[in-house]
N, C-alpha and C positions, 0 to 999 in steps of 0.2 A: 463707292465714293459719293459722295454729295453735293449737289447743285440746285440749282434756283428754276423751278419747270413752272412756267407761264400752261394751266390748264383754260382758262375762260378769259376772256378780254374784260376791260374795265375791273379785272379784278387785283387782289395781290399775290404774288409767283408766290412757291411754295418748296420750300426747302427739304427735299426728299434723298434718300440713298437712292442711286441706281445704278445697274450694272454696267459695265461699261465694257466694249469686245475689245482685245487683242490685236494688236497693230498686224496688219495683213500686209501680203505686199502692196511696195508703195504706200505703205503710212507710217506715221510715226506718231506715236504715244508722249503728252506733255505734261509734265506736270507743272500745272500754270501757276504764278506767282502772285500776280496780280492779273486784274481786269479793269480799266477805265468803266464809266458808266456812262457810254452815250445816248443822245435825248433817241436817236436810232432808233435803239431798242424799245422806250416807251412808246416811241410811235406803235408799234404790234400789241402794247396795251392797251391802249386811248380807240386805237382804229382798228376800224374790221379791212384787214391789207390779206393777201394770197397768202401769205405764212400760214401755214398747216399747225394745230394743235394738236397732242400736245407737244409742246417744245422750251430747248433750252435756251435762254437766250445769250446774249452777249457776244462782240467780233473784237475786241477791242483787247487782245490775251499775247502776254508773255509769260516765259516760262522756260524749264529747265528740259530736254529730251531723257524721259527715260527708259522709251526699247524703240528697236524700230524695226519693221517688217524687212521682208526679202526683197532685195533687187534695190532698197534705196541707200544712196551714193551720197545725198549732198551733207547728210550729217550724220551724227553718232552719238550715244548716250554723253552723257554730261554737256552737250554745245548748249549756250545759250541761245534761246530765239525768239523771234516774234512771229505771231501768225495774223498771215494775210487771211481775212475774211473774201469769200464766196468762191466762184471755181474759177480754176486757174489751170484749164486742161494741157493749154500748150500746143493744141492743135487744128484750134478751129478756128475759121475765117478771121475772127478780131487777134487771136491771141497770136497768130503768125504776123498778125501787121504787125507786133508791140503792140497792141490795145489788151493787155489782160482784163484792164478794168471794164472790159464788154464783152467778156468770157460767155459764151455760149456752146456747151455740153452736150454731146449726144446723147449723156444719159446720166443723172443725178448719181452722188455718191451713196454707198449702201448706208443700211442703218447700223449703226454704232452703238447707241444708248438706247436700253431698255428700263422698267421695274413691273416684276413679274412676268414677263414674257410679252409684255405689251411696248410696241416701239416710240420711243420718245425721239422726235426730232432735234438735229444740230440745226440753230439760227445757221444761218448763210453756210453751212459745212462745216463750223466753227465750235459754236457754243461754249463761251468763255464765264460762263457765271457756274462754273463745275471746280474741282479741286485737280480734276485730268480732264483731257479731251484725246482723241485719236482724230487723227486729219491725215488727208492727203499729202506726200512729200510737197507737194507742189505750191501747197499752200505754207510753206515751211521755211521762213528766211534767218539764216544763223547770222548771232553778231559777236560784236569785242565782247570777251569774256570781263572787259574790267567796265563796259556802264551797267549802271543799275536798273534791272529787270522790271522793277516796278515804274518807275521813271518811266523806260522805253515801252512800257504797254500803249501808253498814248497813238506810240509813233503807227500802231496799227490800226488806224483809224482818224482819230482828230486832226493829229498835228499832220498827218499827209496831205489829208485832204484838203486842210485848210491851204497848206505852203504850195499844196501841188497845185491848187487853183493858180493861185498866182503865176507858182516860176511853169507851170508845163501847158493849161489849159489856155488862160489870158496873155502869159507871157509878157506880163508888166517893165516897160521901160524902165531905165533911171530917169529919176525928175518927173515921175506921172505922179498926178491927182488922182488918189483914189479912195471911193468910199464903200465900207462896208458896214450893210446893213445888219443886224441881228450879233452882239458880243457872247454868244455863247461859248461853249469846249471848241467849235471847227471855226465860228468868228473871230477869237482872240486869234489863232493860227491863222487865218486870212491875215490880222494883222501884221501877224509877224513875218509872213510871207511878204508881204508889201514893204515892210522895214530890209527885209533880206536881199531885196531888189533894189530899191534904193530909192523907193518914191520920196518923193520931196512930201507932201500933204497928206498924213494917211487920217479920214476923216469918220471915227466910229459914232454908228447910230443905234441905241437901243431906248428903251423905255424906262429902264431902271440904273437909278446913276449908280449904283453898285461895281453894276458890269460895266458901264464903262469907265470907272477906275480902276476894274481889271483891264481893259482896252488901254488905258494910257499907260499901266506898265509893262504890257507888251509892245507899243510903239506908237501906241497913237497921239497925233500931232495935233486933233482938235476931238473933240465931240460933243453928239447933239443929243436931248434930248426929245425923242418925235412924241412925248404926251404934252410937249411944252411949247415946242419952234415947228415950222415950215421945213420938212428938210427940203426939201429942194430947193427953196427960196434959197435958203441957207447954204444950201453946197454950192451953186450957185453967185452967192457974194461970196466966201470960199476960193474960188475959183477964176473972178477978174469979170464973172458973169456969164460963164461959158458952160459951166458945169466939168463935172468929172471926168477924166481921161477913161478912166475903170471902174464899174462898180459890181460889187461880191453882195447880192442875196444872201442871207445864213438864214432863212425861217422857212419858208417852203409853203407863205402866203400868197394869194395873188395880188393883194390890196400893194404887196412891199417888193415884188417883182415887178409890179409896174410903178413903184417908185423908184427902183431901181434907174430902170429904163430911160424913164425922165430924170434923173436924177444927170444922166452923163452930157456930155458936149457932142454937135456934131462928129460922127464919124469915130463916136465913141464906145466900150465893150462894155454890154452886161452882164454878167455872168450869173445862172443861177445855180445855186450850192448845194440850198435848204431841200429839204426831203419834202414834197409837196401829201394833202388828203390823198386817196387816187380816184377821188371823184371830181377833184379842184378843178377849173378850168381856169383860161386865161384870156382877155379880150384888150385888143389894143386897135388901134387907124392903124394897118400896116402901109398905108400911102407914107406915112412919116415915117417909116422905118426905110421907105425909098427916097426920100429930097433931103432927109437926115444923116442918110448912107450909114445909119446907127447897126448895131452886131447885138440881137442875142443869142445868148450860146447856155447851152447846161454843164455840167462836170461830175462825172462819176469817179470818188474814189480820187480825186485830184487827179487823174488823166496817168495815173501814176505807175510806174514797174517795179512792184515792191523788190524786187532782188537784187534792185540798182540803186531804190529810192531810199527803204529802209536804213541800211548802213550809213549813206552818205547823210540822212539825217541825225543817226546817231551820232556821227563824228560832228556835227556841226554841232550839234548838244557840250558834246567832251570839249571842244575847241571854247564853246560858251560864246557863238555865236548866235544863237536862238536859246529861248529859256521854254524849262519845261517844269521843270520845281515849282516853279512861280504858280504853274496852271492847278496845279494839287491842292485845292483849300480844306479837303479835310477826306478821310480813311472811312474806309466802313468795314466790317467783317461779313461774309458772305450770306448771315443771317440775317443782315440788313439791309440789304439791296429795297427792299420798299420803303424803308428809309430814307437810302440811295435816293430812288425816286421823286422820292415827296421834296428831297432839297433840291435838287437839281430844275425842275418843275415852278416848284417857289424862286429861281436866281441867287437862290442863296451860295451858291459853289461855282468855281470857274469850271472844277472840274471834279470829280467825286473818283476815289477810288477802290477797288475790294481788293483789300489783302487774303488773299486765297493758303497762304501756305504759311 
């Protein structure tokens, strides 16, 4: 089968055959339909991050089941599904509180993908930029056989993480003031997360007015342009002079985490979203995080339970209460993932997608 294997950083992936193992127990074999392209994954290009070369990338896959190992229960050849990126043992400290999205493994899953006898790594367990993948049952959530597969590949990755911020991490009132910094694939879903909640103000910040007329048609109520205005100033008169009840980081800067920060009103939550360097630091007066009684918080994965979250966001799609067509501005075939890239990089896409099948 063929996929897209990230060999050297700063470079472009490379579209090779390779072999792929037989669904063991507990796995199940997918044949992926689609794969979103999130900015995620270019992170492991751009940056020298712990991700092991070489490797496939992509977490962001839905698709059709077609075998599945011994002893697994939750589904069967032809279910449709989406797969959750990273591990999801089931067993360990976080994942018995509910925290899967802080899954910590006693021991990494085997290797899966090879060419020529040499092992090729799955991004996060995953590796959705392939035509099949084999995964963990556990990483495995079936849905309504009647939404569309391409569609729902978002929902394992952008759109959770953005809406999860909202409804599960910050937990946004009705009638908050909230602003979200960075309109990318997981910022538009912040926004629509804050629309799904019922904020009264949802106020997008980006640099290029593109995305944030992608941002106004997923729900935003105002927005800034920060190569132009003050945001703070701004959110700020915005706001009666208090600043934001909430604000969502989507970049994984520290210049815009602590605009963030400043950006909200006493006693008010920052959330950050964005994927930071892992060299990046952060510097603030935390005396003002004490007479402010100010909250920052981080979010993994939208704080999310995919086998509860999944579905219920599909249905909310079918119902056409949240939009997700809208995020799709253009297709690529899986020979174009650098492509992919290069638009997604430029702002040119709210959201890119590879039609795999």
């Amino acid at each position: 089968m063929k996929a897209a294997v990230l060999y050297e950083r700063r470079k472009p992936l490379v579209i090779e055959d390779l072999d792929l193992v037989a669904a063991g127990p507990g796995e199940v074999e997918v044949e992926l339909i689609a794969s979103g392209v999130c900015h995620s994954d270019l992170h492991h290009v751009n940056r020298d991050t712990p991700t092991v070369l070489p490797v496939v990338l992509g977490h962001e896959g839905a698709g059709i089941v077609k075998s599945v190992g011994p002893n697994v229960t939750r589904v069967r050849p032809g279910d449709h599904v989406i797969i959750a990126f990273g591990s999801k043992c089931g067993e360990c400290f976080y994942c018995v509180r509910g925290m899967p999205y802080l899954c910590t493994p006693a021991s990494p899953a085997r290797p899966r993908l090879s060419r020529g006898g040499k092992t090729i790594n799955q991004f996060l367990e995953v590796a959705t930029y392939a035509e099949r993948t084999v995964v963990s049952e556990k990483n495995i959530v079936k849905i309504r056989d009647d939404a569309p597969l391409a569609i729902c590949s978002l929902v394992a990755c952008g759109v959770t993480t953005g809406i999860g911020a909202v409804v599960n991490t910050a937990k946004v009132e009705p009638g908050s003031n909230v602003v979200v910094i960075g309109t990318g694939g997981v910022g538009l879903n912040v926004v629509q997360g804050a629309r799904l909640a019922g904020a009264a103000r949802i106020i997008a910040v980006d640099v290029l007015d593109n995305k944030l007329e992608f941002a106004r048609e997923m729900g935003a109520t105002h927005v800034l342009n920060a190569a132009k205005e003050n945001v703070i100033d701004r959110v700020k008169a915005l706001t009666g002079g208090y600043g934001a009840d909430y604000a969502f980081e989507v970049i994984g800067n520290p210049k815009t985490i602590s605009q963030a920060y400043e950006s909200v009103r006493k006693g008010g939550v920052a959330v950050v979203v964005g994927v930071s360097d892992e060299n990046a630091e952060l510097t603030f007066k935390p005396v003002w995080m004490m007479r402010q009684s100010k909250t920052l918080m981080g979010c993994a994965y939208g704080s999310s339970r995919p086998q509860v979250d999944f579905p219920r966001i599909v249905d909310l799609y079918m119902e056409k209460r949240i939009k997700l067509d809208e995020l799709i501005t253009r297709h690529f075939a899986l020979d174009e993932i650098n492509e992919a890239f290069r638009a997604m990089e430029a702002g040119e896409v709210a959201r890119g997608i590879l039609d795999l099948a």
